[in-house]
C-alpha positions as CSV (number, residue, x, y, z in Angstrom):
1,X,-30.9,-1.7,3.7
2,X,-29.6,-0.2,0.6
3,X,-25.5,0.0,0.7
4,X,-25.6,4.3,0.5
5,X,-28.2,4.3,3.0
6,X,-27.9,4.1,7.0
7,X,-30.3,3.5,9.7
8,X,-30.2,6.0,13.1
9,X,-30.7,3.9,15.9
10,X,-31.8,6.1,19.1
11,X,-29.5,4.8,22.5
12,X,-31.1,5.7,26.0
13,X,-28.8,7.3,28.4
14,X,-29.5,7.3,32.2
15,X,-31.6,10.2,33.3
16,X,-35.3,10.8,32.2
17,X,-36.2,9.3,29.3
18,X,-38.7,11.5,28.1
19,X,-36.1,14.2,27.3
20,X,-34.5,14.1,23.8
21,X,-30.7,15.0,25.3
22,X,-30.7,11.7,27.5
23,X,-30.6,9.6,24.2
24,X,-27.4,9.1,21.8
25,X,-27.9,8.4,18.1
26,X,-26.1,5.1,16.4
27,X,-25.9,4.9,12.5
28,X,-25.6,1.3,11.0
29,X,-23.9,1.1,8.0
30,X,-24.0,-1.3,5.6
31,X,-21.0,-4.1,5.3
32,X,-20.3,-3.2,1.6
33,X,-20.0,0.5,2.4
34,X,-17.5,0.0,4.6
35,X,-15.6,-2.2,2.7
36,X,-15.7,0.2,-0.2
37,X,-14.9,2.8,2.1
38,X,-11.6,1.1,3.8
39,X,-10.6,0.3,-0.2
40,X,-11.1,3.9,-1.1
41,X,-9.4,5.3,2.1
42,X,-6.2,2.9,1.8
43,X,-6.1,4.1,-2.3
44,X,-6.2,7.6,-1.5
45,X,-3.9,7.3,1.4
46,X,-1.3,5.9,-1.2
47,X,-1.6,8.0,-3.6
48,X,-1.0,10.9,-1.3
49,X,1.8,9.6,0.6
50,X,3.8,9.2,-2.6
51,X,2.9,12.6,-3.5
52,X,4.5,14.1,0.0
53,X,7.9,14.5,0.8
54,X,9.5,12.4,4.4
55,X,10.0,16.0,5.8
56,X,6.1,16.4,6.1
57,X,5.7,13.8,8.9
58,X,2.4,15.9,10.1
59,X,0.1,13.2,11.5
60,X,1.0,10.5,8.7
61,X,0.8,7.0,10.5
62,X,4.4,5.3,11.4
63,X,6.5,8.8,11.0
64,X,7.4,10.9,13.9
């Protein structure tokens, strides 16, 4: 699996499996995307955070 690809994984659900609605879709990702992912995330999270003044609380994690 190449690390910008993912894979679709098809899920049965209960009900008649010969219907396309009764089945959920999965996507594995590889490790080192998600890692890079998480290390981009937590860079841009920074870097926005010291950008923004306390007063805009919004939905930033540990303010009220």
């Amino acid at each position: 699996m190449d690390w910008k690809e993912g894979h679709l994984i098809k899920i049965p659900k209960k009900g008649d499996l010969s219907k396309c609605e009764n089945y959920r879709d999965i996507t594995l990702l590889s490790i080192p995307r998600k890692v890079f992912h998480i290390v981009l995330l937590n860079q841009m999270r920074r870097a926005v955070d010291a950008q923004l003044r306390d007063q805009q609380a919004g939905f930033r994690k540990d303010r009220s």
